[in-house]
N, C-alpha and C positions, 0 to 999 in steps of 0.2 A: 787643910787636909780633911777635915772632917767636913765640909763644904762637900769636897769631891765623893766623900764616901757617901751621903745622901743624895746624889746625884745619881752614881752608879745604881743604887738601893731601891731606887724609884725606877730605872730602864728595865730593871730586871726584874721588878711586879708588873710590870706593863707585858710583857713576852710571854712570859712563863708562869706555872705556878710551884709553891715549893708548903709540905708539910711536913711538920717533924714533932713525932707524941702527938700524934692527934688522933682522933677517935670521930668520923665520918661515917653519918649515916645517909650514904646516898650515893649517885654517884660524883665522879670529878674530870670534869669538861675540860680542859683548855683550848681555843682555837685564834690561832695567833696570823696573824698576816705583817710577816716585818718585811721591808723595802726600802733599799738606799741606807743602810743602819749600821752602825759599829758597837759591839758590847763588848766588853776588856776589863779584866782583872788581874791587877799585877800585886806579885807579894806572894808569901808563903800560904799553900793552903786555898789558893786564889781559886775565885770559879768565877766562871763567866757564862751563864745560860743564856739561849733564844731559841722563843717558841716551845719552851720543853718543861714537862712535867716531872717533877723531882716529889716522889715521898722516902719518909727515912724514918722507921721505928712507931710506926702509925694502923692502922685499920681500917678500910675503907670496904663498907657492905654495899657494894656496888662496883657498877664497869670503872675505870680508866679511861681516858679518850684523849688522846693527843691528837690534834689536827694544824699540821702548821705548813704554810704557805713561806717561805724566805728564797730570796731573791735580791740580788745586788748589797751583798752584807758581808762583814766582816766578823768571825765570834773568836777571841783572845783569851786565854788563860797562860798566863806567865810564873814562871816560881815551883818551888819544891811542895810534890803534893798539888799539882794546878790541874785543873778539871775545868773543859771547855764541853758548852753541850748546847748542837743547834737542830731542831726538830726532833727531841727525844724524849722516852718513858724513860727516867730511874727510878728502880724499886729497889731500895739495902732497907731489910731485916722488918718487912710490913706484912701484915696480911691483905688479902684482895678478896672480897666474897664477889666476886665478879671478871667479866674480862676485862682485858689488859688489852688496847687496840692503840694504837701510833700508826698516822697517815702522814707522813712528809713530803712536799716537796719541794726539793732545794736546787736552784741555781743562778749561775755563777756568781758564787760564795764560798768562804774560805774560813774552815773551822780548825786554831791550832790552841793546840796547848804545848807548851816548853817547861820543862825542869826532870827533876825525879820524881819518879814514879805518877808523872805526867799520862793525863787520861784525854783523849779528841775522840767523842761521837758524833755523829751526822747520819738523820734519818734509823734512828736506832731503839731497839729496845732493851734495855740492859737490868737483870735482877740479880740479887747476890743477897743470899740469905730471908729470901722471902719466899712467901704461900701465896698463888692465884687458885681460888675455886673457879676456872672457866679460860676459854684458849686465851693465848697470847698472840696477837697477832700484829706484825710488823707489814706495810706495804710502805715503800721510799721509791722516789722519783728523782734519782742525783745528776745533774747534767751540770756540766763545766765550771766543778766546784774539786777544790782541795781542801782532803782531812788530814791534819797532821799532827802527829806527837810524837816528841823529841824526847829523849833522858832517858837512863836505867830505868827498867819496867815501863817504857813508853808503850800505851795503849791506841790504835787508832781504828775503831771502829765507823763504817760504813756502811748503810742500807742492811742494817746485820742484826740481828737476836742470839743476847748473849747470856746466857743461865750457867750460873757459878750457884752452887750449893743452895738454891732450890728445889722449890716442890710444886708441878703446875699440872691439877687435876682438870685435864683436855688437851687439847691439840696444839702445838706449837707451827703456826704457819710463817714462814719470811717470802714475801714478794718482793723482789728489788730490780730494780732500770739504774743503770748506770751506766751513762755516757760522755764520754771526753771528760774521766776524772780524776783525780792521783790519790791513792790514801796511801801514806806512810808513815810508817813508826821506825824509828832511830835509836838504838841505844841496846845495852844486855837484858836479854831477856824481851825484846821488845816482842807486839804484838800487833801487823794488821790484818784487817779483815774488812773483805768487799762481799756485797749478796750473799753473804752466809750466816750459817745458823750453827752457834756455836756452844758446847754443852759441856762442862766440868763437876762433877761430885754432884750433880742432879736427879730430880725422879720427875718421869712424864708420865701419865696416865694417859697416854694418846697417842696420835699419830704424831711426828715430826714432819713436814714437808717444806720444800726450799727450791723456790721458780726463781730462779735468776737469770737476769739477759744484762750482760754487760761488753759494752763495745766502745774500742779506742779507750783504755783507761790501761793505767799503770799500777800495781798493786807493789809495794814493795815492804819489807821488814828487812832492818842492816843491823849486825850483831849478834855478839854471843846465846845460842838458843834462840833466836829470834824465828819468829814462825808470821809465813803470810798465805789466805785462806781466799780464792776469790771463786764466786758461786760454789760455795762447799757445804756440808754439815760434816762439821766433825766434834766428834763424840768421844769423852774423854770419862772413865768412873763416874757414869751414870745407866740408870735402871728407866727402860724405856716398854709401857706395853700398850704398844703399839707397831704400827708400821714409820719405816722410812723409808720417805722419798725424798732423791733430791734431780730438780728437772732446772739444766744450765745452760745456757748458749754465751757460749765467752768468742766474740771476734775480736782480733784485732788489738790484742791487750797483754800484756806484759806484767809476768807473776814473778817477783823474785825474792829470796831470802838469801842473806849472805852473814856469815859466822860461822864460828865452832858448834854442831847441834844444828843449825840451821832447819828448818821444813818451809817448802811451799807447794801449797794445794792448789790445782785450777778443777772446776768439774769436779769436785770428788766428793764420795763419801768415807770418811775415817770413821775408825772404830777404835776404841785401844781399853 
């Protein structure tokens, strides 16, 4: 077993990078090109990264820069607590004296994670208790790939920027292409979301803006409160001074949310 687990431990410094308590004076690159590839983590707690930048309780006086090319891959997170992340920025509880920039793009590749409170990004930038001094800026490129997460509080974000109880002094821009792709989350309370830009208990000093073109894709959330969001910004208790845009072209695509509580957004802007 512990064979397997250095094995695993070594695919996923090869992809991605990940910091945690660390103190960065500069900035942090990653530019991945995976192809033909499978990374998998099963177990409680499991994560399974490619091509994706992960810091966690850290400081970095400088940009962010994810740049990742995947193609012909498979990215697995299995287990309670399972977090799958394939061309993506995670920021939990860091500061940023810089921008935040994620270029993705993925196809035909299949990013799941399965259990409670199970988390699948693809092509994403996602912060939760962090400070960027400068914009955030997501552009993804998803074509004939499925994101999936399964379980109570299943997350399944796509080509999407996701700001939970931050603070991002500049602009929040989402660029997203998504074609022929499924992102779904299963379970109570679940959550997906395609080309959107999506904001809870946040502060923006800036503009918000969200260009999404997504064609032949299926958006779905199943379940109690379950909410699914495709080319949207929606905005949830947070303080924004700036403007918002949000410019969508959805064909040919299928938005659905089913449960007690239910939402699904196609095109929109929410406010609440």
């Amino acid at each position: 077993m512990k064979k397997v687990i250095l094995v695993l431990g070594v695919l996923l410094i090869c992809v991605s990078m990940a910091y945690a308590g660390s103190n960065i004076q500069g900035a942090v690159i990653n530019k991945s090109d995976v192809k033909n590839a499978a990374n998998v983590a099963m177990g409680q707690d499991a994560k399974a990264n490619m091509g994706s930048v992960g810091i966690k309780d850290s400081t970095v006086k400088g940009a962010v820069i994810n740049k990742s090319n995947v193609q012909n891959a498979a990215n697995v997170a299995m287990g309670q607590g399972a977090t799958a992340q394939m061309g993506s920025v995670d920021l939990k509880g860091s500061n940023v004296q810089g921008a935040v920039i994620n270029q993705s793009d993925v196809k035909n590749a299949a990013n799941v994670a399965m259990g409670k409170g199970a988390t699948a990004q693809m092509g994403t930038v996602a912060m939760k208790d962090s400070t960027v001094k400068g914009a955030v800026i997501n552009k993804s490129n998803v074509q004939n790939a499925a994101n999936v997460a399964m379980g109570q509080g299943a997350t399944a974000n796509m080509g999407t920027v996701d700001l939970k109880n931050s603070n991002v002094k500049g602009a929040v821009i989402n660029q997203s292409n998504v074609k022929n792709a499924a992102n779904v989350a299963m379970g109570q309370g679940a959550t997906a979301q395609m080309g959107t830009v999506a904001m809870k208990d946040s502060s923006v000093q800036g503009a918000v803006i969200n260009k999404s073109d997504v064609k032949n894709a299926a958006n779905v959330a199943m379940g109690q409160g379950a909410k699914a969001n495709m080319g949207t910004v929606d905005i949830k208790g947070s303080k924004i001074k700036g403007a918002v845009i949000n410019q969508s072209n959805v064909q040919n695509a299928a938005n659905v949310a089913m449960g007690k509580g239910a939402e699904a957004n196609v095109g929109s802007v929410t406010i609440k």
